[in-house]
C-alpha positions in Angstrom: -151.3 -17.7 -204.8 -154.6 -20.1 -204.1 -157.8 -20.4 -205.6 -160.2 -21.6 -203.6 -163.8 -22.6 -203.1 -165.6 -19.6 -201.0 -167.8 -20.3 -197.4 -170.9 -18.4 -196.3 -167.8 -16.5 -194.2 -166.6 -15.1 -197.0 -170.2 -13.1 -198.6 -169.5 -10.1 -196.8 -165.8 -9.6 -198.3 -167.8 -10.7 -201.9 -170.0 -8.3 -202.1 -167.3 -5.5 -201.2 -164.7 -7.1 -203.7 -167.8 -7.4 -206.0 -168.6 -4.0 -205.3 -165.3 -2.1 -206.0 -164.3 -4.3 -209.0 -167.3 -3.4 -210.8 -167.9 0.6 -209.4 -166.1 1.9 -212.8 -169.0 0.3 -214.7 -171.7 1.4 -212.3 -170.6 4.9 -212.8 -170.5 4.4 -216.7 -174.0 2.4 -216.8 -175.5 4.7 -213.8 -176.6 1.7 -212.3 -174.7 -1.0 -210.3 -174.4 -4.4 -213.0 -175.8 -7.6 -211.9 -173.1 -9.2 -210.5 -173.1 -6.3 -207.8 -176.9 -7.4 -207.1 -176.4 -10.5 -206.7 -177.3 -13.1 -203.9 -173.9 -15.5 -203.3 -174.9 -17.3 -200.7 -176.6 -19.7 -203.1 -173.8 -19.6 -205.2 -171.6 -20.3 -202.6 -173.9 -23.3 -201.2 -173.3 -24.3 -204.9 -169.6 -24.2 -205.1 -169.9 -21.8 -208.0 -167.7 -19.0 -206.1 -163.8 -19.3 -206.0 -161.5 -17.1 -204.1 -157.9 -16.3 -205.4 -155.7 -15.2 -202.5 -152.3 -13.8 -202.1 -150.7 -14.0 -198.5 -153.9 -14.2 -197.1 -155.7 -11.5 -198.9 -158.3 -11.8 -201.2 -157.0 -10.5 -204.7 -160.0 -11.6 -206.8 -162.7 -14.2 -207.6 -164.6 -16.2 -210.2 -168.2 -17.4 -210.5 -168.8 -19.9 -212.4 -172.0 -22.1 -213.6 -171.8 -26.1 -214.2 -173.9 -26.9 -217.2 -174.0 -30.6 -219.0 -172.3 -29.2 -221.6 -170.1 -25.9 -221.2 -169.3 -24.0 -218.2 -171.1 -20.2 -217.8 -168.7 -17.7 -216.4 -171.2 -15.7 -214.3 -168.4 -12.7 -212.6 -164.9 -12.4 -212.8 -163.5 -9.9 -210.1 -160.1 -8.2 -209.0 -160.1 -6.1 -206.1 -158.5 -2.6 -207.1 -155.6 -3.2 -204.7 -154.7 -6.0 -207.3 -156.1 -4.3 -210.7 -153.2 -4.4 -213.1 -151.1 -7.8 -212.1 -152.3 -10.2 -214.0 -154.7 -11.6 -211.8 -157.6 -11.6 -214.1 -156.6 -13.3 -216.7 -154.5 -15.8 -214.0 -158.2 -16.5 -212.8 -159.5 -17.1 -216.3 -156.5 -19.0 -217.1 -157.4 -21.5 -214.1 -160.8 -21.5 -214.9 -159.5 -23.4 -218.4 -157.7 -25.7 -216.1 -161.3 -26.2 -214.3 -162.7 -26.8 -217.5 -160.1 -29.6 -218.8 -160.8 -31.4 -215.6 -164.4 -31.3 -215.4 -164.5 -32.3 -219.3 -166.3 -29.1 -220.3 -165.6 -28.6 -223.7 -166.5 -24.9 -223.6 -166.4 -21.8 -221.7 -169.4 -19.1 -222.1 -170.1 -15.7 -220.4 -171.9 -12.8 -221.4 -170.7 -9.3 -221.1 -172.1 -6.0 -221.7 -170.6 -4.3 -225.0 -168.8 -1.5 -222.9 -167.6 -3.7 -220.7 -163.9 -2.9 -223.0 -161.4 -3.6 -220.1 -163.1 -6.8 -219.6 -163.7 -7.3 -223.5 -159.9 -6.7 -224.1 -159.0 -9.2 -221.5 -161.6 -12.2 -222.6 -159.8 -11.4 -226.3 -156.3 -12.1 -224.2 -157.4 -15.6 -223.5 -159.0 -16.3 -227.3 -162.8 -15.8 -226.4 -164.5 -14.6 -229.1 -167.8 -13.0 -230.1 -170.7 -15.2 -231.2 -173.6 -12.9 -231.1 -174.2 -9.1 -231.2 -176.0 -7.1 -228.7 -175.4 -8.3 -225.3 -172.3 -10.0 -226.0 -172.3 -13.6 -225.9 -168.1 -14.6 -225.7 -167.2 -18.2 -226.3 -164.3 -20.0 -226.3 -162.5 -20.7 -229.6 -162.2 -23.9 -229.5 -158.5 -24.7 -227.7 -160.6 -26.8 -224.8 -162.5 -29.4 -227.5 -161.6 -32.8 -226.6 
């Protein structure tokens, strides 16, 4: 298992991942959510897009924003092959890794309110709410320095 930064090769197999990950919440909503809208190429050209692969497969990925401050988690994503394993909260787990050794202090993301699955496994990792509505998840504090 390897995480690693995603090329312009790789938007295709993004937005497909993308795509599945997300359909039971495009059925529920009635619309696709953004993350399935998105443009990565930028994202990519930003190194904001990592890829975590399992013999040579690509099991899931993680988008994530550099601020001056805190890190934004923009899309976390496990193809349905891989749904169930672990490999989402493996990825969020590496992204506190990330975090430590870029000195962020703090991990945000936003999530829609019935969003559970992903609710229940941000909870997993210690996130918690900080603000009602569209829910704004931080982290609880385990990456202060």
């Amino acid at each position: 298992m390897t995480m690693r930064p995603a090329s312009l090769d790789d938007l295709k197999m993004i937005a497909t991942l993308t795509s599945a990950a997300y359909w039971p919440y495009t059925e529920l909503f009635g619309a696709p959510p953004i993350p399935v809208t998105e443009d990565y190429a930028p994202r990519i050209e930003r190194g904001e897009v990592w890829l975590r692969e399992i013999g040579g497969e690509t099991a899931g990925l993680v988008v994530v924003e550099r601020h001056s401050d805190h890190l934004m988690l923009f899309s976390i994503a496990v193809s349905p092959a891989f749904q169930g394993a672990g490999h989402g909260l493996a990825m969020l787990q590496w992204l506190e890794g990330k975090a430590r050794e870029w000195a962020m202090p703090e991990i945000r993301l936003y999530t829609n309110a019935r969003m559970e699955r992903n609710i229940a496994l941000y909870g997993a990792l210690a996130f918690k709410k900080r603000v009602a509505g569209r829910t704004l998840i931080g982290q609880d504090g385990r990456l202060s320095t």
